[in-house]
C-alpha positions as CSV (number, residue, x, y, z in Angstrom):
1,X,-50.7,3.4,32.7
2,X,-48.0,1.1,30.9
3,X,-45.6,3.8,29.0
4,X,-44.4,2.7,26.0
5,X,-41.2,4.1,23.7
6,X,-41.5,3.3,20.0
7,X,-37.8,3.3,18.1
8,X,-38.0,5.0,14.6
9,X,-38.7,2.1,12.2
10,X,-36.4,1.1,9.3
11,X,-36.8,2.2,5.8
12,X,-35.1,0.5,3.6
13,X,-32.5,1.6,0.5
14,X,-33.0,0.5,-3.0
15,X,-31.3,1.3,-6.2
16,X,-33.2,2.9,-9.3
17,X,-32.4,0.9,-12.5
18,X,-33.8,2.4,-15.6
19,X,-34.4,0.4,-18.9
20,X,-36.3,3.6,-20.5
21,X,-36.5,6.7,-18.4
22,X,-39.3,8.4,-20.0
23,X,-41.6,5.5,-20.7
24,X,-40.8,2.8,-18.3
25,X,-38.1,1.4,-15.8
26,X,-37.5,-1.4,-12.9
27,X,-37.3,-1.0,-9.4
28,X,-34.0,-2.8,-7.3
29,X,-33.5,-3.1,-3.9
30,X,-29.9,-3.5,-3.7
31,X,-26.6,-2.1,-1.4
32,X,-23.3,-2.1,-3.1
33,X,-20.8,-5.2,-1.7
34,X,-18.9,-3.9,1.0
35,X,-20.2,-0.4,1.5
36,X,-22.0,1.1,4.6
37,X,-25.5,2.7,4.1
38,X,-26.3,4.9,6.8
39,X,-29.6,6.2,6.9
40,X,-29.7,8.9,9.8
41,X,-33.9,8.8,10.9
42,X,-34.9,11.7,13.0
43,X,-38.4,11.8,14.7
44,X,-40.0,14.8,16.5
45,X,-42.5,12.7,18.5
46,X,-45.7,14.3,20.5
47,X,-46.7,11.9,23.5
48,X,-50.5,12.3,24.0
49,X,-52.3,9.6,27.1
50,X,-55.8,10.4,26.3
51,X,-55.6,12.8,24.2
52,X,-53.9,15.1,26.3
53,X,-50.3,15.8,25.1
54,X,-47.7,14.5,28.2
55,X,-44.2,15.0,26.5
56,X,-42.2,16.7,23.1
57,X,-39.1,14.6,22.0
58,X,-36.8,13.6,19.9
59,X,-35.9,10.2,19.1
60,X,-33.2,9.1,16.1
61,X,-32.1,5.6,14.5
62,X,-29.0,5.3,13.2
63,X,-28.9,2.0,11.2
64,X,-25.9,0.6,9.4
65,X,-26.3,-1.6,6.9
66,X,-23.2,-3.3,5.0
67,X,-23.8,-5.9,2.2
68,X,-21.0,-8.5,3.1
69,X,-22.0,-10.8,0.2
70,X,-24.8,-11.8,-2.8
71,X,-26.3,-14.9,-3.8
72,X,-28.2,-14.4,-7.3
73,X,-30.5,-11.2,-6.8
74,X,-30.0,-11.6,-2.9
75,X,-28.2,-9.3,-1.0
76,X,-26.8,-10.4,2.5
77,X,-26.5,-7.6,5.2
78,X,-25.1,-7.3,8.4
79,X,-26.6,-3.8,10.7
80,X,-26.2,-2.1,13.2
81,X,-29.3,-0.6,14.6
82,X,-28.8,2.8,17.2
83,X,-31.2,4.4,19.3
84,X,-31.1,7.2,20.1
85,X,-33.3,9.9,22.6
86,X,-33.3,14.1,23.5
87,X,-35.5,15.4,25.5
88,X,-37.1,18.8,24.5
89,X,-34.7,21.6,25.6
90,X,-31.5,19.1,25.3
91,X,-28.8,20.0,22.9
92,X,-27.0,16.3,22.1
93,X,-28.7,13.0,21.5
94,X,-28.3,10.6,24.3
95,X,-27.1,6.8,23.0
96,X,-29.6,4.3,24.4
97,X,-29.2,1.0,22.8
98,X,-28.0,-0.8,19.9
99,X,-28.9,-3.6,18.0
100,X,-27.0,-6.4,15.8
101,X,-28.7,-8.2,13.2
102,X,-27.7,-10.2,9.6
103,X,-30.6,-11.0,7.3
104,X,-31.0,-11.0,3.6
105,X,-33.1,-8.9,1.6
106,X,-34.1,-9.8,-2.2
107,X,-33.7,-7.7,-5.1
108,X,-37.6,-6.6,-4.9
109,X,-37.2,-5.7,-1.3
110,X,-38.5,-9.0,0.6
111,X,-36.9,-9.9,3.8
112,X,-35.4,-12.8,5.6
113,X,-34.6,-12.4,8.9
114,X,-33.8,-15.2,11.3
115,X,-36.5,-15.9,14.1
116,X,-35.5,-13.9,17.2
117,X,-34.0,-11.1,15.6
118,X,-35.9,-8.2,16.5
119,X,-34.4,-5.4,13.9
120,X,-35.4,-4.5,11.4
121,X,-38.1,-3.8,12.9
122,X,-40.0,-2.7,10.4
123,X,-39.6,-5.2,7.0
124,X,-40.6,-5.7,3.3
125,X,-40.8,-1.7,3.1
126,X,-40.7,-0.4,0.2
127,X,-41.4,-3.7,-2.1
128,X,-41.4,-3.1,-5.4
129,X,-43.8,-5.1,-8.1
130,X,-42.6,-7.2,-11.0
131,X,-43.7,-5.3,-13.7
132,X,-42.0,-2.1,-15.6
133,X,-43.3,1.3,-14.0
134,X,-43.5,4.6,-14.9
135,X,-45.2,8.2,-13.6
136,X,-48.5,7.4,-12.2
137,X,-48.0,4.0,-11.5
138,X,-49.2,2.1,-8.7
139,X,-48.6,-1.4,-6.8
140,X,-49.2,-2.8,-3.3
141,X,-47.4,-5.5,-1.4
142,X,-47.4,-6.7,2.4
143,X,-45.3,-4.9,5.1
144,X,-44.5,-6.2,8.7
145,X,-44.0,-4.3,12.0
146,X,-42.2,-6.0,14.9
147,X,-43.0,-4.6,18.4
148,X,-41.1,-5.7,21.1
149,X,-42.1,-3.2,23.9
150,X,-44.0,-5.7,26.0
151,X,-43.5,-8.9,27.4
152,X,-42.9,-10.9,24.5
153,X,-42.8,-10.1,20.6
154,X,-45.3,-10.0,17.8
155,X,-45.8,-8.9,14.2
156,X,-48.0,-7.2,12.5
157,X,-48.9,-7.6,8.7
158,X,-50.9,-4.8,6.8
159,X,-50.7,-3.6,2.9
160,X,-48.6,-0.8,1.3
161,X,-49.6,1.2,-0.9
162,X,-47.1,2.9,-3.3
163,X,-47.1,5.3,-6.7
164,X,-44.4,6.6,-8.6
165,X,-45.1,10.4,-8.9
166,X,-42.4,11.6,-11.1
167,X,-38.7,12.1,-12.2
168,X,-37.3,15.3,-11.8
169,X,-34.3,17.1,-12.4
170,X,-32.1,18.3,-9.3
171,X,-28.9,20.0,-9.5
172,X,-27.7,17.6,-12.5
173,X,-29.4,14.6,-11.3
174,X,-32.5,12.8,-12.0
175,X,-34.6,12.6,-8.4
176,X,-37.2,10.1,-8.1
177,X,-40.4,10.7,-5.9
178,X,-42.4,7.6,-4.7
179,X,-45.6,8.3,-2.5
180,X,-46.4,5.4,-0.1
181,X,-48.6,5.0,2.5
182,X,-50.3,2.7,5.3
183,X,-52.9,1.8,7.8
184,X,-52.6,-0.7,10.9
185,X,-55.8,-1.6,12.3
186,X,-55.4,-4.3,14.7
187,X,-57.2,-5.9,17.7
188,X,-56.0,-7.9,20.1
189,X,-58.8,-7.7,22.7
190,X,-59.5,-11.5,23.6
191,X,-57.1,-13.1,21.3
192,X,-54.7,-14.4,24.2
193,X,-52.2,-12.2,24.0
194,X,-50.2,-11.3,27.8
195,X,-52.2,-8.6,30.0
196,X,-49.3,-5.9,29.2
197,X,-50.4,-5.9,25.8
198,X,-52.2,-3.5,23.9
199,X,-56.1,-4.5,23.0
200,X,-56.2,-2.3,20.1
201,X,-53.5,-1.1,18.0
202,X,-54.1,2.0,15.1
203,X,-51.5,3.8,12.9
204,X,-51.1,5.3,9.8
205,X,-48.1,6.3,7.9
206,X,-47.9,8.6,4.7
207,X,-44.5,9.0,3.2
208,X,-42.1,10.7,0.6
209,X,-39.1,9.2,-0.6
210,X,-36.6,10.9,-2.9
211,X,-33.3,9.2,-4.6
212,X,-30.6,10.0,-7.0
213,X,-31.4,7.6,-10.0
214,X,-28.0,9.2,-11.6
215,X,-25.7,8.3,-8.9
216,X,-27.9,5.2,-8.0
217,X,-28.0,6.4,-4.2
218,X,-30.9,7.5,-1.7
219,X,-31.7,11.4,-0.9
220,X,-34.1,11.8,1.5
221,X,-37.5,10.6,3.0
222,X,-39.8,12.2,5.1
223,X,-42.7,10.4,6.3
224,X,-46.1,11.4,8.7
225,X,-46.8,8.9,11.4
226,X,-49.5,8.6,14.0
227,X,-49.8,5.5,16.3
228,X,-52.5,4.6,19.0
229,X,-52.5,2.2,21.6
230,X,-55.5,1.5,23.6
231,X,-54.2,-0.3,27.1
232,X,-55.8,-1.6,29.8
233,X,-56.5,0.6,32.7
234,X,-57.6,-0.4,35.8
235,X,-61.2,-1.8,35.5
236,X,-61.4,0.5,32.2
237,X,-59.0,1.6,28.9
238,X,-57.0,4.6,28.0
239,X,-54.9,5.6,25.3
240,X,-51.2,6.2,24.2
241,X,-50.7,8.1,21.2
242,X,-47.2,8.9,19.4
243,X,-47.2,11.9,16.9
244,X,-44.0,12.1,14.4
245,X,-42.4,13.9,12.0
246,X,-39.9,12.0,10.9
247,X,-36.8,12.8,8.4
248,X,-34.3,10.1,6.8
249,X,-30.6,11.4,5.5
250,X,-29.2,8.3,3.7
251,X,-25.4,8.5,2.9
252,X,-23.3,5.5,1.3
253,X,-19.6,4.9,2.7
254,X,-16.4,3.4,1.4
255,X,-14.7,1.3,3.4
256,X,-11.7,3.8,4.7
257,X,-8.0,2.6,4.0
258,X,-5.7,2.0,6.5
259,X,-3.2,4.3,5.3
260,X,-6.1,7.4,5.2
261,X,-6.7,6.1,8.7
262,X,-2.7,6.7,10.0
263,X,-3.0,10.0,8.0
264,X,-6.2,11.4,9.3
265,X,-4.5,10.0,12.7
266,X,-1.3,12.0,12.3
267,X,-3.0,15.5,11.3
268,X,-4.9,15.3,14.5
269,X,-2.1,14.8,16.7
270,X,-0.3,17.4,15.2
271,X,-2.7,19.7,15.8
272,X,-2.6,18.8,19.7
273,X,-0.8,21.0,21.8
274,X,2.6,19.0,23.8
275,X,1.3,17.3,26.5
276,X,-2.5,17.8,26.0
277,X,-3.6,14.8,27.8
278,X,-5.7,13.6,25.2
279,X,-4.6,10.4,23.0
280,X,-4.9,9.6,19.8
281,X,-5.4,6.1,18.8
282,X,-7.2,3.7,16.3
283,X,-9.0,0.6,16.8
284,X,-12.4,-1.7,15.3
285,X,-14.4,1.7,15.6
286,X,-12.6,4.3,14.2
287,X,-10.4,6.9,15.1
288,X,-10.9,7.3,19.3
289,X,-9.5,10.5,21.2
290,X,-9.3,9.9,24.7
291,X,-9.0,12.1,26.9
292,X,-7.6,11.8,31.0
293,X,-9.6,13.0,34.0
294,X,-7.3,15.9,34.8
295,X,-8.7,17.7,31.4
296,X,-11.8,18.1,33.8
297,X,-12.6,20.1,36.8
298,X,-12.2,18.1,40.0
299,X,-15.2,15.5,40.5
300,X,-17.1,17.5,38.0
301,X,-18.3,17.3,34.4
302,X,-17.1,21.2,34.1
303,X,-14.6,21.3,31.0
304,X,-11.5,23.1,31.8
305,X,-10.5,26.6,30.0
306,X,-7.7,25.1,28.4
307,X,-9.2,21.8,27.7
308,X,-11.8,23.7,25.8
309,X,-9.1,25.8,23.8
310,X,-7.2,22.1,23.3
311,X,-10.1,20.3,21.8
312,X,-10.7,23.8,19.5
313,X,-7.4,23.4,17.7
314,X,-8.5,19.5,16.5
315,X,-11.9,20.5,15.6
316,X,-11.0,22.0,11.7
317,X,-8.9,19.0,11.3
318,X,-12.1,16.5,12.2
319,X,-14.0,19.1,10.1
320,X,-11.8,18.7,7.2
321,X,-11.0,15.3,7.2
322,X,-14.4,13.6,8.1
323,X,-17.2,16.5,8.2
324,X,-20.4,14.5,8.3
325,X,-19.1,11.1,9.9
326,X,-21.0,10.4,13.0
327,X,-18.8,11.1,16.5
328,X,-20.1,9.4,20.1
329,X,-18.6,10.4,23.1
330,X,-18.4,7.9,25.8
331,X,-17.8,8.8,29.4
332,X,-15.8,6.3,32.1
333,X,-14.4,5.7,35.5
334,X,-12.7,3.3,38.1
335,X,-14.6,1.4,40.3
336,X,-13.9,3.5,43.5
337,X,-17.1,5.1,44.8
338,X,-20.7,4.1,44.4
339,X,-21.4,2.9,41.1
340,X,-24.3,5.5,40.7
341,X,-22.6,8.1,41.1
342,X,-19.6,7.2,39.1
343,X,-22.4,6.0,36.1
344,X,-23.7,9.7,36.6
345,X,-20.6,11.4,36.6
346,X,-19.2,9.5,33.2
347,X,-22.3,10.4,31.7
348,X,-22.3,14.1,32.3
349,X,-18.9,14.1,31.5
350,X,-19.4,12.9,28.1
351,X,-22.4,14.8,27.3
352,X,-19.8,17.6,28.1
353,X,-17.5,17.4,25.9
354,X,-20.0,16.3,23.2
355,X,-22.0,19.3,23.3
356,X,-18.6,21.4,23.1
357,X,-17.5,19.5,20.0
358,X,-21.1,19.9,18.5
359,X,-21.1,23.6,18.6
360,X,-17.6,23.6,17.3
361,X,-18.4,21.4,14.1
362,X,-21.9,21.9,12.9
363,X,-23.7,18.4,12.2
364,X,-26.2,17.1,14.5
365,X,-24.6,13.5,14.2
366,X,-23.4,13.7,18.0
367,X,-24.5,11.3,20.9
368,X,-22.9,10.4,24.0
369,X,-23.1,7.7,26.6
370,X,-21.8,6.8,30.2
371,X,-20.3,3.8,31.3
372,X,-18.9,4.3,34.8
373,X,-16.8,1.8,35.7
374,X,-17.9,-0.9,33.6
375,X,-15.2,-0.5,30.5
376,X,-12.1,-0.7,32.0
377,X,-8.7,-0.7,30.2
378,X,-6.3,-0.8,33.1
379,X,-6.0,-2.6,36.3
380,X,-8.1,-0.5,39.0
381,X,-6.2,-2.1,41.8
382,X,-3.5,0.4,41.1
383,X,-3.1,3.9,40.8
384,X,-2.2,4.5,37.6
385,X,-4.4,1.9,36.3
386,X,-7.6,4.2,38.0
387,X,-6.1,7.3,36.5
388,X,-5.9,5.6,32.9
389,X,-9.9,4.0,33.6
390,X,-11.1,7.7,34.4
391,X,-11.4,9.4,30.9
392,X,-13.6,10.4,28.4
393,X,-13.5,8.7,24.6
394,X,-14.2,10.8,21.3
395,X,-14.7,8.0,18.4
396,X,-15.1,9.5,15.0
397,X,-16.9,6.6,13.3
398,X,-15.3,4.8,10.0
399,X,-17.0,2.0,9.9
């Protein structure tokens, strides 16, 4: 049977701006110019194939959004979409794949994204109406789902649903609750779509989205989702079916200056023991600590003892300076060996250390990845330039 992974779809940010709080107000999609949203989506997913449950996992998005400029009530965004996976049993998300994409989305929540781009994949949610709103009010508007699992892409359209439930008060701020909700009935049976795809498509989504209308910032959204796909198989049909739970932390970011950079940067390697073998060192992503191959056990992922008490004397520095910035680990070799191997032995490496760090700082916003000998940043036809290309890279994100 085709198998099938669904990444955790977008939802969106927006902005509550009230003209009377207690009788009526307008809704606004908008992302202050030059600041990061981060919206950290986290899906516990049951796998069913005909109704008989095949796999528990996890499966996160990470999506950065940064609004580089506005034209009128447009806002113009550039993202970074991450996917992330961990299996049932795992202790640190595994990086799979990343997406770039610039669109626009207008001050009611419509979006234009360029043909070819496949995130966001999922668009125009929420929308909000043109009318005032208050408690008990409802509106509807169209929302889009891109799937790009198979052998080509294709979007579905379906209605939204949304009310405004209530305002409440929340530790000195005024939370907003919308309720929203959809169906996706779709079938695709003899309408000459490719063989791989899907002849009938089902979900439904319920969801519950909370924001700070006093500091004009998302809280929270939590959302039910159920997906059905009925494939071809064989001479007959079976069915894939993907369960979630699925919780949104949304956090906005100032752009960091330089000068907290250098000093965040400084802290650190004061806190590093003489000649630690680990770096410190800045660049596009943030502040990277990398760390040499002799900080390992020979042609092993096995930290050392007193790596482990080295990288315990940075950790209530990070903690301090940065505790809830997200931190990826990413594992690397030279280009002696077989290429699997040295993919394999990067990876475990970095998963390593990153599950070290993780119990040492207390967020869950840790992923690593391998690269083998793909990344290099010294000539491998020397020695030193193979010892320099074998290390592992701790980037604390400040984008």
């Amino acid at each position: 049977m085709h198998r099938i992974t669904l990444s955790v779809a977008l939802a969106c940010v927006f902005i509550f701006s009230t003209i009377n709080m207690l009788n009526a107000a307008v809704l606004k999609w908008d992302i202050p110019l030059n600041k990061r949203l981060e919206m950290t989506r986290t899906a516990r997913v049951n796998y069913y194939e005909n109704d008989r449950i095949r796999r528990v996992y996890e499966e996160r998005n990470i999506i950065d959004l940064t609004c580089f400029s506005r034209d009128g009530d447009v806002n113009h965004v550039k993202g970074v979409f991450s996917v992330f996976h961990r299996e049932s049993g795992q202790t640190v998300f595994k990086l799979r794949e990343q997406y770039m994409s610039d669109f626009s989305v207008s001050a009611k929540g419509r979006f234009d994204v360029r043909k070819g781009i496949y995130m966001p994949n999922l668009r125009n949610i929420p929308t909000f109406p043109d009318f005032e709103v208050g408690q008990g009010s409802t509106w509807s508007a169209e929302g889009q789902l891109v799937i790009n699992d198979f052998s080509r892409p294709f979007m579905l359209s379906f209605p939204v649903n949304y009310r405004l439930e209530e305002v409440k008060k929340l530790n000195g701020s005024e939370i907003a609750v919308i309720k929203y909700s959809y169906e996706i009935n779709n079938t695709l049976l003899n309408s000459g779509y490719p063989s791989d795809f899907p002849v009938k498509i089902s979900a439904a989504n319920s969801g519950l989205i909370n924001w700070d209308i006093t500091q004009s910032s998302p809280v929270s959204i939590n959302d039910f989702y159920n997906m059905t796909l009925v494939m071809r198989a064989g001479t007959g049909f079976g069915t894939m079916s993907f369960r979630m739970k699925i919780d949104t932390a949304n956090e906005i970011y100032s752009p960091v200056p330089e000068k907290d950079k250098e000093q965040a940067k400084a802290e650190i390697e004061k806190a590093l023991p003489e000649n630690s073998g680990i770096d410190v060192g800045l660049d596009e992503r943030g502040i990277v600590l990398r760390m040499g191959e002799v900080l390992f056990d020979f042609d092993s992922a096995g930290l050392r003892e007193d790596t482990m008490q080295t990288l315990s004397k940075v950790l209530p520095v990070i903690k301090k300076k940065y505790p809830d910035r997200e931190i990826i680990v990413e594992g690397h070799t030279d280009n002696t060996g077989a290429k699997e191997y040295n993919y394999r032995l990067s990876l475990e490496r970095a998963n390593s250390v990153a599950g070290y760090l993780r119990n040492g700082l207390g967020h869950d916003k840790f992923s690593y990845r391998g690269f083998g000998p793909d990344r290099p940043i010294a000539d491998n036809s020397t020695r030193e330039g193979r010892g320099k290309n074998r290390r592992v890279e701790i980037i604390i994100k400040l984008k």
